[in-house]
C-alpha atoms as an extended CHARMM CRD file, in Angstrom:
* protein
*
       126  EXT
         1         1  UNK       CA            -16.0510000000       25.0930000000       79.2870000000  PROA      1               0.0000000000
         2         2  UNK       CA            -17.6380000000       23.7430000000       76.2480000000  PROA      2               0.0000000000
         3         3  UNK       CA            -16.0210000000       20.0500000000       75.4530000000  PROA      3               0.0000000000
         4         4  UNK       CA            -17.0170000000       18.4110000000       72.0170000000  PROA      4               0.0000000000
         5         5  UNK       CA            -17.1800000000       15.0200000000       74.0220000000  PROA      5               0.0000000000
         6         6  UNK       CA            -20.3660000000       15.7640000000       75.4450000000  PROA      6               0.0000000000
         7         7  UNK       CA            -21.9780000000       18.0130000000       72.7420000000  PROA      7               0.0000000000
         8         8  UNK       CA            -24.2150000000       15.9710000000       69.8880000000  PROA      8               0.0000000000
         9         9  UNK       CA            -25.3230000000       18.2600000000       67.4260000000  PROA      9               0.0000000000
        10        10  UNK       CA            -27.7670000000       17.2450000000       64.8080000000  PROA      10              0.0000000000
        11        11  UNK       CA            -25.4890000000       16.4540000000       61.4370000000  PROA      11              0.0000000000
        12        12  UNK       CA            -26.3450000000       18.1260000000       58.2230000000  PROA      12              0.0000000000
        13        13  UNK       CA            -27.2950000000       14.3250000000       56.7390000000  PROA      13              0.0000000000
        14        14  UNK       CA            -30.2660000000       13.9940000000       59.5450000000  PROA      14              0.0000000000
        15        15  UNK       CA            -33.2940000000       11.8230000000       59.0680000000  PROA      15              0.0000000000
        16        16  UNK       CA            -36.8660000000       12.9700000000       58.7060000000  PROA      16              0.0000000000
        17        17  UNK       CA            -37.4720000000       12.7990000000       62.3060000000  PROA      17              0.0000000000
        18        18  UNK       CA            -34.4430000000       15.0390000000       62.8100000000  PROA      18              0.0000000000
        19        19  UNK       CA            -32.4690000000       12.8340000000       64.5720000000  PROA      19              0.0000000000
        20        20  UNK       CA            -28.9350000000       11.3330000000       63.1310000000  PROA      20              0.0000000000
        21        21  UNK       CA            -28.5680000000        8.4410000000       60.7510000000  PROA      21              0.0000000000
        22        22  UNK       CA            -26.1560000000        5.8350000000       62.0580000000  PROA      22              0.0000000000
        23        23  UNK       CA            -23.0990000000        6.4300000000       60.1240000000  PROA      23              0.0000000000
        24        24  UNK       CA            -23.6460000000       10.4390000000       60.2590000000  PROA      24              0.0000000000
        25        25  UNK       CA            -20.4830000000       12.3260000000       60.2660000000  PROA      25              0.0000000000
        26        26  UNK       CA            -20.9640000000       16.1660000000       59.3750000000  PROA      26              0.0000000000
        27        27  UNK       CA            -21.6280000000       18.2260000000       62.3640000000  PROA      27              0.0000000000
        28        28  UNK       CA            -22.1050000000       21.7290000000       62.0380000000  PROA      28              0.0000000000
        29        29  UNK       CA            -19.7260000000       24.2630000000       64.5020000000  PROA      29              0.0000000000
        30        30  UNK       CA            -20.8080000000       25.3280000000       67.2900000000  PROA      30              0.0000000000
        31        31  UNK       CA            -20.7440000000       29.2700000000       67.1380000000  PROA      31              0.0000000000
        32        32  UNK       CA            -20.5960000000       31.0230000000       71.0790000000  PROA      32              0.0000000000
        33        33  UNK       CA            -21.8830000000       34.1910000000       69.8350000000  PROA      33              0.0000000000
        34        34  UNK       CA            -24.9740000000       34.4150000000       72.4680000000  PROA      34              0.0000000000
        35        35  UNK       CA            -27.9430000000       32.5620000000       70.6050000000  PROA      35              0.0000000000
        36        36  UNK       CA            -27.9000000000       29.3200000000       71.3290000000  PROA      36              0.0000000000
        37        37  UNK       CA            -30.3710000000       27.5090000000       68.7820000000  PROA      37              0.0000000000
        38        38  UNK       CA            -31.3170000000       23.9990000000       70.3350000000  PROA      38              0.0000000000
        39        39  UNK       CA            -32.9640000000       23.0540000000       67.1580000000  PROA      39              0.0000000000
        40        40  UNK       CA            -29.4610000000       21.6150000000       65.9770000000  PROA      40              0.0000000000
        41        41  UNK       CA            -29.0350000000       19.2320000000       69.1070000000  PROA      41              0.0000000000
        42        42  UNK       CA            -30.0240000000       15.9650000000       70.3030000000  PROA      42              0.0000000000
        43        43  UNK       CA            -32.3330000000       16.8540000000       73.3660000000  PROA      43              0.0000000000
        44        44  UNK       CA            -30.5070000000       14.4230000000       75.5900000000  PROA      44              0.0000000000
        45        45  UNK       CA            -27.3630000000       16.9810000000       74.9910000000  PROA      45              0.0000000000
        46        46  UNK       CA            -28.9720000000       19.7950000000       76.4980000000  PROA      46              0.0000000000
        47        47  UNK       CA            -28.6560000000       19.5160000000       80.5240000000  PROA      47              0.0000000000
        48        48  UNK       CA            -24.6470000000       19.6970000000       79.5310000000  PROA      48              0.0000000000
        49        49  UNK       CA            -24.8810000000       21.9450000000       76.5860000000  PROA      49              0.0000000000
        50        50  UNK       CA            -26.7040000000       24.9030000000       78.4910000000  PROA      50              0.0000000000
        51        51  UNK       CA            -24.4350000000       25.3130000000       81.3280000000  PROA      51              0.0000000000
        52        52  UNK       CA            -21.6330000000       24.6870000000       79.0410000000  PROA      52              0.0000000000
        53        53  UNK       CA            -22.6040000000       27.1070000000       76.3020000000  PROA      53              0.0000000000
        54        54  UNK       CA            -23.2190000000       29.9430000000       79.2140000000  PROA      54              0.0000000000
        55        55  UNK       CA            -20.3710000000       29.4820000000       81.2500000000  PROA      55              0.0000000000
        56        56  UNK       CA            -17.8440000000       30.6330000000       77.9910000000  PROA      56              0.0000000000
        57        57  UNK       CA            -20.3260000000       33.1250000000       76.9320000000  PROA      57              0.0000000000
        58        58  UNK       CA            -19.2550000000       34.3840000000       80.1180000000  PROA      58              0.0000000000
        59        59  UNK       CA            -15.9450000000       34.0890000000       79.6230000000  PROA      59              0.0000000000
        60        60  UNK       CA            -16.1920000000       35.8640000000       76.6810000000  PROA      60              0.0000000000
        61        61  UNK       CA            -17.6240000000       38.7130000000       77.9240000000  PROA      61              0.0000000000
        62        62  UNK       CA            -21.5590000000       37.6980000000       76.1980000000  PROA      62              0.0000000000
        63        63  UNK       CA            -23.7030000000       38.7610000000       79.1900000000  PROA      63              0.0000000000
        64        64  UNK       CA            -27.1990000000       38.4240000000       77.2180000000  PROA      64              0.0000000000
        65        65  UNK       CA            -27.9180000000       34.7830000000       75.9770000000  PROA      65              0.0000000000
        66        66  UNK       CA            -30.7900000000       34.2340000000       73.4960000000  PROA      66              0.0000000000
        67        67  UNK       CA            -31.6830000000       30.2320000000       74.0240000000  PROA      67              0.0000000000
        68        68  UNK       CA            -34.0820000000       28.9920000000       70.8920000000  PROA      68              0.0000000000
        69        69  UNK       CA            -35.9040000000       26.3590000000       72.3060000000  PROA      69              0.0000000000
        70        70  UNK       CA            -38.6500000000       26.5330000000       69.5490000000  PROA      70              0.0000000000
        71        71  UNK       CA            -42.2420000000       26.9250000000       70.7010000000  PROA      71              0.0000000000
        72        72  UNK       CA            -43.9110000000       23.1240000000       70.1680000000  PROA      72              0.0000000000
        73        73  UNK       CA            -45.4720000000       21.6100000000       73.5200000000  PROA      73              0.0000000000
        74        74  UNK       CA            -43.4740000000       23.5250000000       75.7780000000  PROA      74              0.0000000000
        75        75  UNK       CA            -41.4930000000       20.6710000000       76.9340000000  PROA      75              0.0000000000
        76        76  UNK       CA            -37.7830000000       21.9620000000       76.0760000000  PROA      76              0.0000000000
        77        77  UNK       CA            -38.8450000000       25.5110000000       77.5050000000  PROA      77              0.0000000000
        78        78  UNK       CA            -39.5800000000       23.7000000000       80.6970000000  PROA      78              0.0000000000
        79        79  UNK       CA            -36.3650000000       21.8410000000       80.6940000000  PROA      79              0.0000000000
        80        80  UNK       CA            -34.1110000000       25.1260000000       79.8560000000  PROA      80              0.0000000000
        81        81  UNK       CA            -36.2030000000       27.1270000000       82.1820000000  PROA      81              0.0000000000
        82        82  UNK       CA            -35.2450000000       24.4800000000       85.1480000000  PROA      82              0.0000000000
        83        83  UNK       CA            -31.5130000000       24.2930000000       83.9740000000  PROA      83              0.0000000000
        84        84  UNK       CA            -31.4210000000       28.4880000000       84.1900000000  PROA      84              0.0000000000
        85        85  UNK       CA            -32.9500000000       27.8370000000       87.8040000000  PROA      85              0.0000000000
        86        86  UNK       CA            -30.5070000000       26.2140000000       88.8210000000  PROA      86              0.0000000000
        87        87  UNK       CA            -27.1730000000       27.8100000000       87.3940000000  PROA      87              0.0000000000
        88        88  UNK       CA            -25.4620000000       30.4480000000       89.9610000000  PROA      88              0.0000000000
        89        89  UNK       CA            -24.3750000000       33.2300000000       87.0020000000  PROA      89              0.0000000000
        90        90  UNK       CA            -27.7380000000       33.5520000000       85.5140000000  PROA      90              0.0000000000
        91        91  UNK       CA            -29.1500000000       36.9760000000       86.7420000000  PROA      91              0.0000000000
        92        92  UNK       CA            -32.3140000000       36.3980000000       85.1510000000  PROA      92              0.0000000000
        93        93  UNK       CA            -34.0930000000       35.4020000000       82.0210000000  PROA      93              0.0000000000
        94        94  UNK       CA            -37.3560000000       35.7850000000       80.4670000000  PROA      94              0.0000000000
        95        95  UNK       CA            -39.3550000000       34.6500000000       77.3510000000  PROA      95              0.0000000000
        96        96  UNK       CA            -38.1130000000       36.7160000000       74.8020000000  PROA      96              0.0000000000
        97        97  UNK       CA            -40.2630000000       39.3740000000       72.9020000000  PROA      97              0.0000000000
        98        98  UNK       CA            -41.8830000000       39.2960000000       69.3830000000  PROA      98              0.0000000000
        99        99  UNK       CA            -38.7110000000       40.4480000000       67.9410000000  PROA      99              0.0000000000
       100       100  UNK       CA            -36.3830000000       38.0770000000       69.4060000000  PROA      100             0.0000000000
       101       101  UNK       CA            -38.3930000000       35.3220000000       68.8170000000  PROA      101             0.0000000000
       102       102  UNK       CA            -41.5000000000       35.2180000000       71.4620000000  PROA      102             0.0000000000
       103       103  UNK       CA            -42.4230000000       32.6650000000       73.3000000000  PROA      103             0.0000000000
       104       104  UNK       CA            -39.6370000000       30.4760000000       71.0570000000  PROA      104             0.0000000000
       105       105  UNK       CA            -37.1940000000       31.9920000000       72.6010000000  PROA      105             0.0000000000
       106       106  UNK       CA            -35.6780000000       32.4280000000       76.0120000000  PROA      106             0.0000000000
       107       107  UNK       CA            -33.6510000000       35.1110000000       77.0620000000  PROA      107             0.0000000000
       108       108  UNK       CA            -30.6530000000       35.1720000000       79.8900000000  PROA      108             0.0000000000
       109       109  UNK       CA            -28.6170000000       37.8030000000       81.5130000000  PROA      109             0.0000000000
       110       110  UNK       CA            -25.6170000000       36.4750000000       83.2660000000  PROA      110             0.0000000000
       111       111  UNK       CA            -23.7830000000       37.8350000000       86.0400000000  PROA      111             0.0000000000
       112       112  UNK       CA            -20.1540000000       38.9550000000       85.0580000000  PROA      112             0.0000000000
       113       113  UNK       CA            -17.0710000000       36.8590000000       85.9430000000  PROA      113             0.0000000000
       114       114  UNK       CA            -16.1470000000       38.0470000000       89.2990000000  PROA      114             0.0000000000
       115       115  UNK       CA            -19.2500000000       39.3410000000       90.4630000000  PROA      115             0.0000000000
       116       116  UNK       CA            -21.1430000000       37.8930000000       93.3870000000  PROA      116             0.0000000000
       117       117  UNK       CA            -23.4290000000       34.8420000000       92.1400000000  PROA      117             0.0000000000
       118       118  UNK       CA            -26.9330000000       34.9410000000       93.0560000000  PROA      118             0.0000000000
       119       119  UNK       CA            -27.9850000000       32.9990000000       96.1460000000  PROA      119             0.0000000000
       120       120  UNK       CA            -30.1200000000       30.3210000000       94.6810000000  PROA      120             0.0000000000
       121       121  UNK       CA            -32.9290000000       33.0550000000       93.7110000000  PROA      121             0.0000000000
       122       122  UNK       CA            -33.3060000000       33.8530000000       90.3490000000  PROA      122             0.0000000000
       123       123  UNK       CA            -35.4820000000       36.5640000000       88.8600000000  PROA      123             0.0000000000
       124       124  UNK       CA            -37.6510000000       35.5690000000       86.3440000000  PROA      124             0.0000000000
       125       125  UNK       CA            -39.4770000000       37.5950000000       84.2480000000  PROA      125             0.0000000000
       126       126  UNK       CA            -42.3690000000       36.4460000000       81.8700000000  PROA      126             0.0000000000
């Protein structure tokens, strides 16, 4: 379930760098519509945030996740890739396709609540 104690999204009154000033205190709302852009989020919030954000997508019935990592040096792909790896109600997922962002993008298909979980296996397209 998605906690506001352990999310840190990026303020609207960010620095150059695009990290927080000091006394920052406008945060935008987080919207659990299935795109999850990780462009508004301290990177050190994201091993929480992804499970998080899934697991209510799930329980609100979103069973395709679009996850904007951006496209850079790959580093934040690699980390969401290995966080998908290792969550139990992701189906599968899969770089996402010119129109849904290429390789900026990563998309996820869940498992339904009360369907089996897969069994450590994930299917990974690319």
């Amino acid at each position: 379930m998605l906690n506001s104690n352990n999310l840190h999204p990026i303020p609207d009154n960010h620095d150059t760098n695009g990290f927080p000033e000091e006394n920052a205190d406008e945060f935008h709302e987080l919207v659990v519509d299935g795109i999850l852009d990780l462009h508004m989020f301290q990177p050190k919030s994201v091993k929480e945030l992804i499970p998080d954000y899934l697991e209510e997508c799930r329980e609100r019935g979103i069973l395709s996740v679009r996850i904007i990592h951006g496209k850079g040096t790959g580093t934040l792909r690699r980390m969401v890739h290995a966080i998908l790896e290792k969550l139990p109600w992701v189906a599968s997922y899969r770089l996402a396709s010119e129109g849904e962002g290429g390789w900026g993008a990563t998309v996820v298909e869940l498992t339904p609540l009360g369907e089996k979980e897969h069994d450590g296996s994930i299917n990974e397209t690319r």
